[in-house]
C-alpha positions as CSV (number, residue, x, y, z in Angstrom):
1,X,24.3,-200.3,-92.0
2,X,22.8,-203.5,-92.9
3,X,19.4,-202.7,-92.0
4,X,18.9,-199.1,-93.2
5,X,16.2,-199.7,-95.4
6,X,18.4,-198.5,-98.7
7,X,19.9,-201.3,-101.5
8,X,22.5,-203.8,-99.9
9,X,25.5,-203.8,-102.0
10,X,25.5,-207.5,-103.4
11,X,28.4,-209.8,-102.4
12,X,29.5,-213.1,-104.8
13,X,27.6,-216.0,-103.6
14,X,29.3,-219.2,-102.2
15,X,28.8,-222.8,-104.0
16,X,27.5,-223.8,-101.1
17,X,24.6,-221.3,-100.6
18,X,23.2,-221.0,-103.9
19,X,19.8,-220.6,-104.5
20,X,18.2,-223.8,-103.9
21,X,14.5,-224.4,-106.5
22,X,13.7,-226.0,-103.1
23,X,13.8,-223.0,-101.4
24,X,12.0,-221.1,-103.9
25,X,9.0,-222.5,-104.2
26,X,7.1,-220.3,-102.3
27,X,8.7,-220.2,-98.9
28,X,11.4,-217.3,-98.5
29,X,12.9,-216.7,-95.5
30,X,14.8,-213.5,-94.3
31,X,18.4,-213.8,-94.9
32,X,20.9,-213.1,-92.4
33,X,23.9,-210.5,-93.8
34,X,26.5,-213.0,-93.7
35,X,25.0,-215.6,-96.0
36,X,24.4,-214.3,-99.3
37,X,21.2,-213.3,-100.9
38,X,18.6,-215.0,-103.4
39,X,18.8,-213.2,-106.7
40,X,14.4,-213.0,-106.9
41,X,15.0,-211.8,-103.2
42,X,17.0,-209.4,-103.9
43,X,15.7,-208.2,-107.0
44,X,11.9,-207.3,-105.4
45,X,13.1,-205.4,-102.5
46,X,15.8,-203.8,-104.3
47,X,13.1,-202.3,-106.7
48,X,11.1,-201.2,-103.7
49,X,13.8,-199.8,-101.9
50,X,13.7,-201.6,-98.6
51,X,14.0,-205.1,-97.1
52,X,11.3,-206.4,-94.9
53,X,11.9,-205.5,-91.0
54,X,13.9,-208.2,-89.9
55,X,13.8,-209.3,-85.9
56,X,17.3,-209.2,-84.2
57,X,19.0,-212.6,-83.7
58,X,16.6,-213.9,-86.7
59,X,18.2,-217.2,-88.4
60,X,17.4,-218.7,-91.6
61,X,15.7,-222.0,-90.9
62,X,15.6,-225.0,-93.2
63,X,12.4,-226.3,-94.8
64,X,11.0,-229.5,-93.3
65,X,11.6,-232.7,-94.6
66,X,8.2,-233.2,-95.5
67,X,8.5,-229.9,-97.8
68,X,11.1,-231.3,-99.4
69,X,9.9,-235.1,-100.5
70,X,6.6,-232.7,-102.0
71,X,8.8,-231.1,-104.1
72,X,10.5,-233.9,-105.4
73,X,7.8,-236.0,-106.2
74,X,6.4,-233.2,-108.8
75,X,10.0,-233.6,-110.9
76,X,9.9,-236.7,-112.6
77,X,11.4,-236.3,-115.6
78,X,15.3,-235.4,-115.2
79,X,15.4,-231.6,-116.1
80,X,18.3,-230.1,-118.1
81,X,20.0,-226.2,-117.6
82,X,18.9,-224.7,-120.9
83,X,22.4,-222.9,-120.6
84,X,21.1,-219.2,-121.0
85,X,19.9,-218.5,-117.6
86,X,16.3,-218.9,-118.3
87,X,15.2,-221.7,-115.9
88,X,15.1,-225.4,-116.2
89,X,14.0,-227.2,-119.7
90,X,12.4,-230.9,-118.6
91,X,11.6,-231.7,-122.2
92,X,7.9,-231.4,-121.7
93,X,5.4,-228.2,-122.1
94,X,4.6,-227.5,-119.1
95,X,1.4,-225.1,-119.2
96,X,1.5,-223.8,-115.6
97,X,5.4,-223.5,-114.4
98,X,3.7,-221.9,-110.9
99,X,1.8,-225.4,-110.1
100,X,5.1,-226.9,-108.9
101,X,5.4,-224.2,-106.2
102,X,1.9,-224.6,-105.1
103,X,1.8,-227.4,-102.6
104,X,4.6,-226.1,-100.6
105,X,3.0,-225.4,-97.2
106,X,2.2,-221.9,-96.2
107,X,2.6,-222.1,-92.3
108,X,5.3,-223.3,-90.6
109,X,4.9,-224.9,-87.3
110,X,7.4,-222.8,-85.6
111,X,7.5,-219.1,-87.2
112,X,3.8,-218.8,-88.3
113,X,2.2,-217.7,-91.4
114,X,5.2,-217.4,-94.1
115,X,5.0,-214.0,-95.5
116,X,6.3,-214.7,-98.5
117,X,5.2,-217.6,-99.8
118,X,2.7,-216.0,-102.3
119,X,5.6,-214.4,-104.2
120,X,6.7,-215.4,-107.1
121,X,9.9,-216.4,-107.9
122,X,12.1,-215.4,-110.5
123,X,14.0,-217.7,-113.5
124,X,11.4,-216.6,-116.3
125,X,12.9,-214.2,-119.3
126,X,12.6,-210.5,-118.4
127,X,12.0,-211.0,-114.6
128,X,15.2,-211.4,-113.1
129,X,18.7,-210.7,-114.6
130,X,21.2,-213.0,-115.8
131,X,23.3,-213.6,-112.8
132,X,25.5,-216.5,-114.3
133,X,26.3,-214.5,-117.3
134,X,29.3,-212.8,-116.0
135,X,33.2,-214.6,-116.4
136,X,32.9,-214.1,-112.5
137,X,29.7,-216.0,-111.4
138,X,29.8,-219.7,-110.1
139,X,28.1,-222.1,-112.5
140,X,24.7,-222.1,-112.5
141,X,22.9,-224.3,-109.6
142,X,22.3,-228.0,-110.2
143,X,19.0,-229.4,-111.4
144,X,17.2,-230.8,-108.7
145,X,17.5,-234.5,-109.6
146,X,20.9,-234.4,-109.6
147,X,21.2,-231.9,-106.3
148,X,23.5,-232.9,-103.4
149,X,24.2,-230.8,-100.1
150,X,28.1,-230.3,-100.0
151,X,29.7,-231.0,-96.2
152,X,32.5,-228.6,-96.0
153,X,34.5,-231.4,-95.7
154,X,33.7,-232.6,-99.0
155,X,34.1,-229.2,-100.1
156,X,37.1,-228.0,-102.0
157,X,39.0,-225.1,-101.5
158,X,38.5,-222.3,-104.1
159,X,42.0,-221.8,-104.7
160,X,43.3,-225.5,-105.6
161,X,46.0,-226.5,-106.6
162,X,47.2,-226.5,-110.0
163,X,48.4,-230.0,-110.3
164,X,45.2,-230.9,-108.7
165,X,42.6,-228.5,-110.9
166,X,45.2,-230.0,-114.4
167,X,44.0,-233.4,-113.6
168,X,40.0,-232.4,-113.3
169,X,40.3,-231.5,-116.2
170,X,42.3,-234.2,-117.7
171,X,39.4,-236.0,-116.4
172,X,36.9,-234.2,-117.7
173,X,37.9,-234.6,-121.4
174,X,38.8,-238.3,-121.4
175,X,36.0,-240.7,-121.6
176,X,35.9,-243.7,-118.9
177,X,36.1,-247.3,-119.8
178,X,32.8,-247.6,-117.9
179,X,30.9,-245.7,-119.9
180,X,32.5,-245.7,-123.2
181,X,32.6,-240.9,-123.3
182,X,28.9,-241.2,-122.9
183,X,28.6,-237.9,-120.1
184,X,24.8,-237.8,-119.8
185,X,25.1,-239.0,-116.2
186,X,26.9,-235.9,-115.2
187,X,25.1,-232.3,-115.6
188,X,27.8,-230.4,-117.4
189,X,29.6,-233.3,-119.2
190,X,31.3,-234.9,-115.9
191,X,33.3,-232.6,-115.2
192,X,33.6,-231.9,-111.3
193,X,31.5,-229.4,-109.8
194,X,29.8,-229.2,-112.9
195,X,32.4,-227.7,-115.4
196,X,31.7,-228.2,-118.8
197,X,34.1,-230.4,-120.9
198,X,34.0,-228.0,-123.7
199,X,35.5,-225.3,-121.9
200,X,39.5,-225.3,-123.0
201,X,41.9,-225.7,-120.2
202,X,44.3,-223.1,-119.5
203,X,47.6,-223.1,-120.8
204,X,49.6,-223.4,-117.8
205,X,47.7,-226.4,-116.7
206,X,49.5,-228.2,-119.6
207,X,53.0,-227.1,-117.7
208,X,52.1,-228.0,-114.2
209,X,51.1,-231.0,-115.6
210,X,54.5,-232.0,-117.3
211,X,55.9,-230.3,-114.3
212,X,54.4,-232.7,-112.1
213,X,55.3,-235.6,-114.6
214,X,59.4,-234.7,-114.2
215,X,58.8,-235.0,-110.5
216,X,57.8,-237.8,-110.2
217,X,60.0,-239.7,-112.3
218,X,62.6,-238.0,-110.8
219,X,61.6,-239.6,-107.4
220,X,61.8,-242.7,-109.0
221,X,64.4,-242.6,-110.6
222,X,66.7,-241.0,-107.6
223,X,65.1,-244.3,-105.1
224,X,65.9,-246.6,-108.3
225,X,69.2,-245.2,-108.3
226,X,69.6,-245.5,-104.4
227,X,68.0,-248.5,-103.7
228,X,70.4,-250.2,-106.2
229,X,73.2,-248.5,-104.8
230,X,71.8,-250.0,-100.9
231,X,72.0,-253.4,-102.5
232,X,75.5,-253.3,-103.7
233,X,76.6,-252.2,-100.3
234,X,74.9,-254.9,-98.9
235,X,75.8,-257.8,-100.9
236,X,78.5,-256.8,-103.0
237,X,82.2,-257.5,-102.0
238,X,83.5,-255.7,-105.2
239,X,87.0,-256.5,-107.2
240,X,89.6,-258.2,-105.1
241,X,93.2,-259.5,-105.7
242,X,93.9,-262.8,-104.3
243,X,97.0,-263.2,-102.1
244,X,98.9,-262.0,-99.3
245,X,100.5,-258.9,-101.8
246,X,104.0,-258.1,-102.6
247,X,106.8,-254.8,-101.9
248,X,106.3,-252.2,-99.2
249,X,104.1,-248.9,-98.9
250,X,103.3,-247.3,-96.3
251,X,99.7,-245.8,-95.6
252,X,98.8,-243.0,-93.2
253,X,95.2,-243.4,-91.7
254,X,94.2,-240.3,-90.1
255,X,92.4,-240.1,-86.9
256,X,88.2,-240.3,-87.6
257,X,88.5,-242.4,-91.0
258,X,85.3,-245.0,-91.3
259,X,85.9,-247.6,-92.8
260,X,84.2,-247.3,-96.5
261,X,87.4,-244.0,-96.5
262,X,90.0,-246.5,-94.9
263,X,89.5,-248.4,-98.2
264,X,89.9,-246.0,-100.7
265,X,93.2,-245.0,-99.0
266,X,94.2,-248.2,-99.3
267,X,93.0,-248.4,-102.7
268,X,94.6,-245.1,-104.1
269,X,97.7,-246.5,-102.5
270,X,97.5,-249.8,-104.9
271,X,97.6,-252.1,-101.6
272,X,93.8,-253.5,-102.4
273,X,91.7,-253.1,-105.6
274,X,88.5,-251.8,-104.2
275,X,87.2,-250.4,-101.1
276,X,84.4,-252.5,-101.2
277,X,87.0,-255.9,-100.9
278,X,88.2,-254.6,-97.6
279,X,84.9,-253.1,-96.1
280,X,83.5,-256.9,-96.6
281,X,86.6,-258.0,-95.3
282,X,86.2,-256.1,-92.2
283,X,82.5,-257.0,-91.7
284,X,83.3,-260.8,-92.0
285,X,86.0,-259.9,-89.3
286,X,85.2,-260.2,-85.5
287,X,87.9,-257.7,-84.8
288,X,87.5,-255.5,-88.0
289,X,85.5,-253.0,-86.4
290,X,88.8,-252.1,-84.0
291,X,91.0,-251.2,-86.8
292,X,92.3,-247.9,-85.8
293,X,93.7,-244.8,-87.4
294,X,98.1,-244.7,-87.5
295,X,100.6,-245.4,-89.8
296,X,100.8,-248.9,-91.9
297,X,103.5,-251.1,-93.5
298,X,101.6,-252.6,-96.1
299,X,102.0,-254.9,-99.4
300,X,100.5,-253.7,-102.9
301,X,98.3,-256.0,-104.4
302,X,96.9,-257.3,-101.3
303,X,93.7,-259.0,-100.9
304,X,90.5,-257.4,-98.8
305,X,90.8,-260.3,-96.2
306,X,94.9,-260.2,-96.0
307,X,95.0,-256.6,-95.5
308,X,92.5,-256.6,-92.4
309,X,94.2,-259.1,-90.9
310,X,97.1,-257.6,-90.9
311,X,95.8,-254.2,-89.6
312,X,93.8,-255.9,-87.3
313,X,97.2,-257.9,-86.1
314,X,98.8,-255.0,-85.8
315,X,102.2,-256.5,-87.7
316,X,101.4,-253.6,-90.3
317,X,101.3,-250.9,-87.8
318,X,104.0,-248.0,-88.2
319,X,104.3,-246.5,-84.5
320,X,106.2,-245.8,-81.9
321,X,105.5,-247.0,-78.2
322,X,106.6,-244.9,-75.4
323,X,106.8,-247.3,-72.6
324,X,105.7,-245.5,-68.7
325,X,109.3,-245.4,-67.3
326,X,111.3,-244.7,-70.0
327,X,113.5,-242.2,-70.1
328,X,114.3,-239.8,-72.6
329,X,117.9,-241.6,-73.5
330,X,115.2,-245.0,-74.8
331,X,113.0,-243.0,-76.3
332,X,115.9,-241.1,-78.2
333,X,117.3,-244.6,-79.3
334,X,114.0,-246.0,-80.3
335,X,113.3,-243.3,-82.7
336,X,116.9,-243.4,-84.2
337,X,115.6,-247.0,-84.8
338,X,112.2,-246.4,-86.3
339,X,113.2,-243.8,-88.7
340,X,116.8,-245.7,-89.8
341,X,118.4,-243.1,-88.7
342,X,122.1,-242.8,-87.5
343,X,122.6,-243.5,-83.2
344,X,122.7,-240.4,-81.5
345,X,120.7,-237.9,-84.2
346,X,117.6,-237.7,-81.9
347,X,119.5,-236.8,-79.2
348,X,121.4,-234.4,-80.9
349,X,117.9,-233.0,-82.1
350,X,116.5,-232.4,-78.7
351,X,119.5,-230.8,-77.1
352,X,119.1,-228.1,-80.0
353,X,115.6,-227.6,-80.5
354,X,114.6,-228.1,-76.5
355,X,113.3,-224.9,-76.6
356,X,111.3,-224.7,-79.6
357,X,109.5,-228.4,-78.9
358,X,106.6,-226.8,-77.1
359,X,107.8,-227.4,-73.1
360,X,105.4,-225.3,-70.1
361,X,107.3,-222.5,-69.0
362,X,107.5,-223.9,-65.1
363,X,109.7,-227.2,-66.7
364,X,112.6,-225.0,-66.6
365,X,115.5,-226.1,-63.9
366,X,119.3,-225.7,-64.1
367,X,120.5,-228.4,-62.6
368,X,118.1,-230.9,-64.9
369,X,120.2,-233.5,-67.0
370,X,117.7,-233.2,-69.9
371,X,114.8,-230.6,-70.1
372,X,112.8,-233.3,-71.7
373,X,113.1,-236.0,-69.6
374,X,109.1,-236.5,-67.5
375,X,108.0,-234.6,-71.0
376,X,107.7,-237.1,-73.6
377,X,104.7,-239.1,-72.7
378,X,103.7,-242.4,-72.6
379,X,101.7,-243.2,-75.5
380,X,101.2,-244.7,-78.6
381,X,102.7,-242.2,-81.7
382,X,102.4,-242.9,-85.3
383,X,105.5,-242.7,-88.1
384,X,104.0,-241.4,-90.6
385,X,105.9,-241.4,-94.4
386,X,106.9,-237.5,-93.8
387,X,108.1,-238.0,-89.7
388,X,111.6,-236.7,-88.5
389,X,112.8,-236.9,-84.8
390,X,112.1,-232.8,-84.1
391,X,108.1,-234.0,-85.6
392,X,107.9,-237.1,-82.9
393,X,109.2,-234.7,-80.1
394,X,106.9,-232.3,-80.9
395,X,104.4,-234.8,-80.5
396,X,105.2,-235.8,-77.2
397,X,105.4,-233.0,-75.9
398,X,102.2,-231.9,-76.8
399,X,100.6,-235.0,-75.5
400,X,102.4,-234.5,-72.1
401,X,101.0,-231.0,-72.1
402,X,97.5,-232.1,-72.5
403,X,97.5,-234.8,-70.1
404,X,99.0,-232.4,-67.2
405,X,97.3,-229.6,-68.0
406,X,93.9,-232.4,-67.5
407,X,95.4,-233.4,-64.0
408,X,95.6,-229.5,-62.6
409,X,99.2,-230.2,-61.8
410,X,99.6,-226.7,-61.1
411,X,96.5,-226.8,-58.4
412,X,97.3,-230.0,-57.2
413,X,101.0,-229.3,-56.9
414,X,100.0,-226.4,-54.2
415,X,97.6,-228.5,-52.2
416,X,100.5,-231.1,-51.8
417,X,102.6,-228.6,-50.6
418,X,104.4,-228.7,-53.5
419,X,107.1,-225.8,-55.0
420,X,105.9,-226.1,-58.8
421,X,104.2,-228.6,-61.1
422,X,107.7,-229.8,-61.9
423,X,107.6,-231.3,-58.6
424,X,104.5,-233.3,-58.7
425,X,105.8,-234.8,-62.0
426,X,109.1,-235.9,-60.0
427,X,107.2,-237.5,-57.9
428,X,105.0,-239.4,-60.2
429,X,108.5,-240.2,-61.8
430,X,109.8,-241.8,-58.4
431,X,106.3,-243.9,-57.6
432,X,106.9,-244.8,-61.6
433,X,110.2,-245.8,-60.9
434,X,110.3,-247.6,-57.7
435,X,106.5,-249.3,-57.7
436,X,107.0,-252.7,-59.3
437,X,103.5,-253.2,-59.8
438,X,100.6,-251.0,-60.1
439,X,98.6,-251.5,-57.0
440,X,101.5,-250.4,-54.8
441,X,101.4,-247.1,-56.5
442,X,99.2,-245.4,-54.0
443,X,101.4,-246.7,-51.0
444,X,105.0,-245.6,-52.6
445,X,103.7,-242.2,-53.1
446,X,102.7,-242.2,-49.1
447,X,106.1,-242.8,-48.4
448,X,107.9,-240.0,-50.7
449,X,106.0,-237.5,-48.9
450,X,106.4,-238.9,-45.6
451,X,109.8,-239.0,-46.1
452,X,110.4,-235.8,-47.8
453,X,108.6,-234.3,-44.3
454,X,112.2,-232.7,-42.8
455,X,111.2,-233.6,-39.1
456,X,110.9,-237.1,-40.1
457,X,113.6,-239.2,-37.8
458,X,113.8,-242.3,-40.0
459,X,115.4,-241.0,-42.9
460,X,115.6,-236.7,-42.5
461,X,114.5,-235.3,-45.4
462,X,116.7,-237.9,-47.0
463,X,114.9,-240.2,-50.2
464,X,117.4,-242.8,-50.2
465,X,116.4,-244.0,-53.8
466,X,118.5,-246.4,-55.8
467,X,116.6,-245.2,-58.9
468,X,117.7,-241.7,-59.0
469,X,121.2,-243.3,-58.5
470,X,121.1,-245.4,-61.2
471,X,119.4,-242.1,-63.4
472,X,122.5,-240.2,-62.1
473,X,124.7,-242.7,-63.3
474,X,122.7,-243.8,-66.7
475,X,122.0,-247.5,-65.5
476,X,119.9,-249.8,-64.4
477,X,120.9,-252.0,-61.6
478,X,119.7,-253.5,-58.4
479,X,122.8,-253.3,-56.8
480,X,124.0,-249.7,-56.5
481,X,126.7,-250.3,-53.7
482,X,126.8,-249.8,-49.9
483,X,125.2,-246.5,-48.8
484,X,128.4,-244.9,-46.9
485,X,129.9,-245.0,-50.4
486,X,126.9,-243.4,-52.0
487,X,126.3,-240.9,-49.4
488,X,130.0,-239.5,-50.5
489,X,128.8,-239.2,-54.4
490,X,127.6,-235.0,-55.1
491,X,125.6,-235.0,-57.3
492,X,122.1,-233.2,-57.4
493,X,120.3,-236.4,-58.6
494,X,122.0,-237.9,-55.6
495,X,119.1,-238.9,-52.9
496,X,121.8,-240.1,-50.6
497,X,123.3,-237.4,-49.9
498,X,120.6,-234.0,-51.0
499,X,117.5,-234.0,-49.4
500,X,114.5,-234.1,-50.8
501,X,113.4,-234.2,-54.4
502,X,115.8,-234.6,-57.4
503,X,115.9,-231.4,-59.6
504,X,113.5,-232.8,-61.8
505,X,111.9,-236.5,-63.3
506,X,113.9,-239.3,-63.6
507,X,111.4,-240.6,-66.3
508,X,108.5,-240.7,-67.9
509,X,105.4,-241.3,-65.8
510,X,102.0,-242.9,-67.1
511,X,99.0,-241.5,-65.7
512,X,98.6,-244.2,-63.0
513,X,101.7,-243.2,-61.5
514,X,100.5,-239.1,-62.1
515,X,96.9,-240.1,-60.0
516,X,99.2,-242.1,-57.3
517,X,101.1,-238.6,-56.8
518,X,97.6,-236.9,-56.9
519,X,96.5,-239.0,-54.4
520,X,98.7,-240.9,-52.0
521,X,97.4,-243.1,-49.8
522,X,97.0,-242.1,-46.2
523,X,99.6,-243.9,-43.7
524,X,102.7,-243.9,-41.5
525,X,105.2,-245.7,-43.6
526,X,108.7,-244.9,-44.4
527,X,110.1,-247.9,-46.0
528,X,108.7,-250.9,-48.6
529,X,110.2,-254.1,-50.4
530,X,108.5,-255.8,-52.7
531,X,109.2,-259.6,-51.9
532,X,107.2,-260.9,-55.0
533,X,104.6,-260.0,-57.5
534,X,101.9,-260.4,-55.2
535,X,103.2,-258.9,-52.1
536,X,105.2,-255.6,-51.3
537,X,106.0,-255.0,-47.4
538,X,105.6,-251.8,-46.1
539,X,107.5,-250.5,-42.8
540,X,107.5,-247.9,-40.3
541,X,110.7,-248.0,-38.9
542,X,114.2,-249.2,-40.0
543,X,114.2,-252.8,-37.6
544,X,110.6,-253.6,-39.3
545,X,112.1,-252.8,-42.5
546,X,115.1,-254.8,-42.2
547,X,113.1,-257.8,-41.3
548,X,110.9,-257.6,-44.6
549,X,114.5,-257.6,-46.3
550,X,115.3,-260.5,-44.9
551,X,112.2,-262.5,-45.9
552,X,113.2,-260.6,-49.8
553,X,116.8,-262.4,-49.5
554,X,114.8,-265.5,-49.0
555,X,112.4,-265.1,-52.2
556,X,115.4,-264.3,-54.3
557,X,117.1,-267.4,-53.1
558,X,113.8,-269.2,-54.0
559,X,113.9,-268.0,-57.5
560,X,117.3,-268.6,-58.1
561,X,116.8,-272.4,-57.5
């Protein structure tokens, strides 16, 4: 209860609300509980048992300015802490100590008569105890010459921190240029908040200092070490041979390399002689940002500059292109080629290990003249140093997989109408097959469905394609033969003669032709030539159809002149 009338248990005082002289010189005001209390204040009412009645919502208030220039004009002289907590030593005898107090006024202009202002006030030996004599009391209060109200911005937190509180004290100790050690400007030998120079500085401050030390020369010396590095990236081009390079290697660049890792591949594999030659070389290149990952037939010993352009060129590349169209029997031949390998060893391959290359479990047909064949997609592979045919096939495979399984062929096979995603790929394999040029795509596929409809009278159910002809019979030719001899030829692949779809692709079809099956465009034809590169006719029935033949005849006749 802080207004019981027994003794207040005494709490540490703040810096910042120490007893002020100024306040003591015959004005006291009540305290509030939450500031702390005046040691002479504290001391009388203590002895007497009780603290005068105090008026609820009472605040301290501050002595008037006028109170305040009074005071300081009786202090002259600069007055010096005698150090033993017995008051303030100005160098001169001063007969009646109480005469300073004296002329502080007695009423204030707002509260009245001051109650207290004929007390005396304590800071003479054997009236008030040593409050400062404790190791845990705040230095003793400030003369009042050198007195200054703290802002609590300018205030520093108690608990500071050590590298902080190491270099007060560093400061402390060492004398200034400015004043050559002479510390008489500064109560307590300049130390900050008056700390006394000859106190000795803890141990650990010592540490925290060479702590603080390491730290920062290791910041410096890490951004000397980086910066240095940043300028050799920047303007170094690093050791380079000179040349076009000599023998054969080949490098594998796998798929995400930057370029600063393309060059140490290169390096490791003797073809340049630093990574920094052919990153430069790249960066003076307009095209060396395009360099892509794959296989390479490089030289050793080349220089930065001759081994970009020859990536960049593409002469160094060691891949395979699978062409949209081809069928199985040219890709089969081509990686024979590739991999200087005896004719026929792909092939042999594939009819083997069909089942164990990775093929959907709806490819499956008995009547199909290669399980493979629509399966090995179109697409850029690389031949790496380690490749064999079963590796590229696997490849192939898996690339088909993931560009069908990205179409939906299985939804979009049912919303065509369609048996099975083998189908749909059949189809794209005919549009592939029979569209000479891409932007008839979407018109050819019209005209598979409309003529795999059964109630169609223009051809019945009947395809009539010279490209599954020529796929039956392993050729390519534009002239097939006369259709009464074709319609006599059984075989499944046979669109003469079977109706509608083939038992599986004739090819391999590139996702243009895979869309065009998708999405065929909408109209009634049955029939289309293409009479040039610019112009495909497209027909309804067989008269209209035979007239855009004739004006073919013609263009062919044109050409062959």
């Amino acid at each position: 209860m802080p207004y019981a009338g027994g003794p207040q248990q005494q709490y540490p005082q703040e810096p910042q609300y120490q007893q002020d002289p100024q306040y003591a010189q015959g004005r006291q005001y009540p305290q509030d509980p939450q500031y702390p209390q005046d040691p002479q204040y504290q001391q009388q009412y203590v002895q007497q048992g009780q603290y005068p009645d105090q008026q609820q919502g009472y605040a301290p208030q501050q002595p008037h300015q006028g109170a305040q220039q009074q005071v300081y004009q009786q202090q002259p002289q600069q007055p010096v802490y005698d150090g033993q907590g017995q008051g303030w030593d100005t160098g001169q005898v001063q007969a009646q100590p109480q005469a300073q107090y004296a002329a502080v006024p007695q009423a204030d202009p707002y509260l009245g008569a001051d109650p207290y202002a004929q007390q005396p006030v304590g800071g003479y030996p054997g009236e008030a105890p040593d409050l400062y004599g404790t190791p845990e009391a705040y230095p003793p209060p400030q003369p009042p010459g050198r007195r200054h109200l703290v802002t609590e911005q300018e205030a520093e937190p108690e608990y500071a921190d050590e590298t902080a509180e190491a270099a007060d004290e560093a400061a402390a100790t060492a004398p200034s240029p400015a004043d050559d050690g002479d510390d008489s400007e500064t109560p307590g030998g300049g130390g900050r908040r008056g700390r006394s120079k000859d106190k000795k500085p803890k141990g650990r401050n010592g540490a925290a200092c060479l702590i603080a030390a390491v730290v920062i020369i290791g910041v410096l010396g890490g951004g000397g070490y980086y910066g240095l590095d940043y300028i050799k990236s920047k303007f170094s081009t690093g050791e380079d041979y000179a040349g076009e390079g000599e023998g054969s290697v080949t490098i594998d660049i796998p798929k995400g390399t930057g370029m600063g890792e393309m060059g140490r591949i290169l390096k490791a594999h003797g073809v340049v002689k630093s990574a920094d030659a052919f990153v430069a070389a790249a960066k003076a290149n307009p095209k060396g940002g395009a360099i892509q990952a794959g296989s390479y037939t490089m030289k050793e010993h080349m220089s930065g500059k001759a081994a970009v352009d020859l990536m960049v060129g593409g002469a160094g590349v060691n891949a395979l292109d699978v062409i949209p169209g081809w069928k199985t029997s040219q890709v089969y031949k081509a990686i024979d080629e590739r991999l200087k390998l005896k004719e026929g060893t792909t092939k042999d391959v594939a009819t083997k290990e069909a089942k164990n290359l990775g093929l959907p479990d709806w490819a499956a047909n008995k009547d199909l003249k290669d399980p493979l064949e629509g399966f090995l997609y179109p697409a850029r592979y690389d031949l790496s140093k380690d490749a064999t045919p079963q590796s590229m096939l696997k490849q192939m495979v898996a690339k088909s997989n993931e560009a069908y399984e990205s179409a939906d062929v299985k939804g979009q096979a049912s919303k065509l109408g369609l048996s099975s995603p083998l189908q749909l790929i059949t189809v794209a394999s005919l549009v592939q097959a029979e569209g000479k040029y891409q932007h008839d795509f979407d018109k050819i596929s019209r005209v598979v469905y409309n003529r795999l409809k059964p109630g169609n009278t223009e051809t019945y159910g009947l395809l009539d394609f010279d490209s599954t002809v020529n796929y039956m019979r392993g050729q390519s030719t534009l002239d097939v033969g006369s259709v009464n001899d074709l319609r006599k030829l059984d075989d499944p692949y046979n669109t003469y003669k079977i109706k509608g779809l083939p038992p599986g692709p004739i090819g391999s079809p590139g996702p243009d032709a895979l869309k065009s099956a998708i999405n065929p465009a909408t109209g009634p034809w049955y029939y289309f030539v293409s009479v040039n590169e610019n112009e495909t006719l497209f027909a309804v029935t067989n008269e209209e159809h035979n007239r855009n033949r004739q004006k073919y005849e013609e263009e062919r006749k044109k050409e062959g002149q």
